[in-house]
Phi, psi and omega in degrees: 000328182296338151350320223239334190310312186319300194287288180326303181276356199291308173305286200305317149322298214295132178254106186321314219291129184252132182254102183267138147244200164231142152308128200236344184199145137267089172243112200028257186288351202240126190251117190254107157238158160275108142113178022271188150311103177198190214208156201285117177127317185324151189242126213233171196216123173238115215251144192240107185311314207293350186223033163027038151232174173228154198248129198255144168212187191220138193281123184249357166195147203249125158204087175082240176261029183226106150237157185247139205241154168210147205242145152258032167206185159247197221253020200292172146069026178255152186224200180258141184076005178285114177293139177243109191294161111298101174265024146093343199246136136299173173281106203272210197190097143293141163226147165191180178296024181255014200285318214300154186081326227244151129188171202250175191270223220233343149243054149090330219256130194293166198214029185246335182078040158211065162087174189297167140272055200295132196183143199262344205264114184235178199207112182306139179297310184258127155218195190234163236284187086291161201333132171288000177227051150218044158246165178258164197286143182272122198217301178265151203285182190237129168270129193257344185050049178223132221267310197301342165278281172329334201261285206249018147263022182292136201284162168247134189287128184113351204255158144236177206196142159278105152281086158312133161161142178327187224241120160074022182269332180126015181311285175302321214288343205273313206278353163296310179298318144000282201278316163345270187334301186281162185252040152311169186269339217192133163223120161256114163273124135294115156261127175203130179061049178270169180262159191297304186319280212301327173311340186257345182269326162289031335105264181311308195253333169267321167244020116083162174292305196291358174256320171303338166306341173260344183276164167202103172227135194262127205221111164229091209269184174306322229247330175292177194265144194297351157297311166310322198259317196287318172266013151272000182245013163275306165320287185326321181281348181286335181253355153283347168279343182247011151269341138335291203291348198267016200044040158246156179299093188268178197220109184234086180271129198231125189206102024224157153304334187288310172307341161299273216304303212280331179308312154310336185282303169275325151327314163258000161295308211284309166324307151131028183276132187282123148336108187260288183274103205034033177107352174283120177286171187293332180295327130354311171273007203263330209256354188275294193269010157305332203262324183268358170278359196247030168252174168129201175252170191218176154281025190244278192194184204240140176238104198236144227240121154234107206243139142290148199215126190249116206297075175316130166049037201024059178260109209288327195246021167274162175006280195275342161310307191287344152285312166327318158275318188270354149305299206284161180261065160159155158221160189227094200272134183263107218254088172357291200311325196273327171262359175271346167298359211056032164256109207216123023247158207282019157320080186283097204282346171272015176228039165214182224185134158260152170265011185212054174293284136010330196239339198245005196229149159274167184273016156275291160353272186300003199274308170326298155333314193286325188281315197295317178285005174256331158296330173293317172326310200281316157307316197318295180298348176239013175300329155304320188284294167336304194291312189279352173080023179279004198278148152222135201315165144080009180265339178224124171296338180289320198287290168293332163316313193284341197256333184269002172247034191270280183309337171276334190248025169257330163295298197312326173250023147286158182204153167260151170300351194254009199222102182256159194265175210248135165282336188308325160299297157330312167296314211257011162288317172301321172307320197267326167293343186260348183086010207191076183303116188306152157310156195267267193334312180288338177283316161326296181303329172300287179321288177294008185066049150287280168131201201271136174283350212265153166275164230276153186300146113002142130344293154328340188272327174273039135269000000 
């Protein structure tokens, strides 16, 4: 019988009564009919006799007896006069274990060639965040299998965090080691507005067979229509939500928000929303964080949110970095300069921050922590004076400490994509770097995801 649930609930969905319209105008992204009867979200099938297909769009505005539409393929062979169904549904999701391995496009439906995705269980694409006062408080750490995260960026289950960076910095190869790496139960990828060639080669080659074996990934490439790219990153939350409520720790690497916020963006120029910030409309700020409250903890499970954001012209403070950062708890900036040295992956660790370092860590932990990155500081500020050789030993003690560990904390935090690090590794190279062999206990608790018993640093501290 389970064969048949699909079909069965397929009957039980279906609304005898069929609501019709016609297509009355097509102007660029936007599709105008008179009627059906349908409600802001509904998913509509428009069917175009001269090329015997039919085109699924979604209703995006109301104006009298006017609905206005927008498609998730494209609009070739669609006309004036194209009936337009109402199926009576928002946009839904099957979901089940049959996701892990597979993956699909930006309405749920597989885009891998190996068959259905049979399920009688569907999950709304939009939903809303959970309550804030049923998640649970974040205590335990994420392993990432990246020594520079792990070691002086650590993440919490549950938490999200933002990679900042330009265009060709690593973003995806990192967010590959990610899913490889880590010991979440379950990685849903979003690829949303990537170019096609990448997709198949990040498939392949950045997350490899043992990370798509844990895996699902939602694919909205450039070339699809902006309705396409805004509800593929919807799905993805939508299917981190149902491996969440099934209580596991899931790991929902998202790549990228920005190209979501620019998908948004056109969706409401086409509406007819006036451009407030550099061309970004209000809906764009209204949807980011709807879309980034739905990472977190539940009283269930964990969703812990690693979304990209890709920075124009490496400005920290356009439009959608600076909402994007005062939402997420933490960023992780990726630095040009540091990948044109070949230093990969390019984690410019003084300019990036967990906010819930404190809650995930112990105070051995964090001290080490606290040293490496105060020698990088301190290198950071003579560096000129070092290089031209205007520096002279023995003139600052501080100064030359940061100059004899500058190569143990420059190894430490380069990595190869084939070489993942051990947290367990990870802890004691810091440890060995500080000068401060960490406890057998805070590395344990750190290994198994317990997090820290200690109570959590002062703020100033976790820095």
């Amino acid at each position: 019988m389970e064969g048949f649930g699909k079909y069965i609930a397929a009957v039980e969905r279906t609304d005898p009564i069929k609501y019709v319209g016609r297509v009355t105008k097509v102007l660029g992204l936007l599709i105008e009919s008179h009627g059906p009867q349908a409600v802001i979200g509904e998913v509509c099938q428009i069917v175009a006799p001269r090329l015997g297909r039919t085109a699924w769009a979604e209703v995006v505005g109301l104006h009298g007896d006017t609905v206005q539409l927008m498609c998730y393929e494209a609009l070739e062979g669609i006309e004036v006069g194209c009936a337009v169904i109402a199926s009576g549904d928002l946009l839904k999701v099957p979901v089940s274990d049959r996701l892990l391995g597979r993956v699909i496009d930006s309405m749920g439906r597989p885009a891998d060639g190996k068959g259905d995705i049979a399920s009688d269980l569907f999950y709304p694409a939009v939903a809303r965040p959970p309550d804030a006062l049923t998640r649970k408080r974040i205590t335990r750490r994420v392993v990432t299998g990246i020594r520079a995260i792990d070691g002086l960026i650590p993440l919490g289950r549950g938490q999200r965090v933002g990679i900042f960076a330009g265009s060709g910095v690593g973003k995806s190869t990192l967010l590959g080691m990610v899913a490889r790496n880590t010991d979440a139960d379950v990685n849903v990828i979003a690829l949303i507005g990537e170019r096609g060639r990448e997709v198949r080669e990040f498939i392949e080659n950045d997350l490899g067979p043992e990370g798509l074996a844990r895996s699902v990934v939602i694919v909205s490439t450039s070339d699809t229509p902006p309705l396409a790219r805004l509800r593929g990153a919807y799905v993805a939350a939508a299917v981190s939500e149902y491996f969440r409520d099934r209580g596991k720790d899931v790991m929902l690497l998202f790549d990228s928000v920005t190209r979501f916020a620019r998908a948004q963006r056109e969706i409401g120029l086409a509406t007819g929303e006036p451009p407030a910030t550099r061309g970004y409309t209000p809906s764009v700020f209204d949807s980011m964080p709807k879309l980034l409250e739905r990472s977190g903890t539940s009283d269930k499970g964990s969703i812990t949110g690693i979304y990209t954001i890709l920075v124009d012209g490496d400005d920290m403070d356009e439009p959608v970095a600076d909402t994007v950062r005062g939402i997420l708890d933490g960023h992780i900036v990726l630095s040009r300069r540091l990948a044109e040295r070949y230093h990969y992956p390019a984690v410019d660790v003084l300019k990036s921050i967990s906010r819930l370092t404190g809650a995930v860590t112990g105070p051995e932990t964090r001290k080490a922590m606290g040293y490496a990155r105060k020698m990088l500081a301190v290198y950071e500020e003579n560096e000129d004076m070092i290089t031209i050789g205007a520096y002279v030993k023995g003139t600052s003690p501080q100064v030359d400490e940061a100059i004899s560990k500058r190569e143990s904390i420059e190894s430490f935090l380069q990595q190869t994509v084939e070489d993942p690090a051990p947290i367990e590794d990870s802890l004691k190279r810091l440890g060995a770097i500080a000068g401060l062999p960490l406890p057998p206990e805070e590395i344990a608790e750190a290994a198994s995801g317990v997090g820290s018993r200690a109570p959590a640093a002062p703020a100033g501290e976790t820095l």
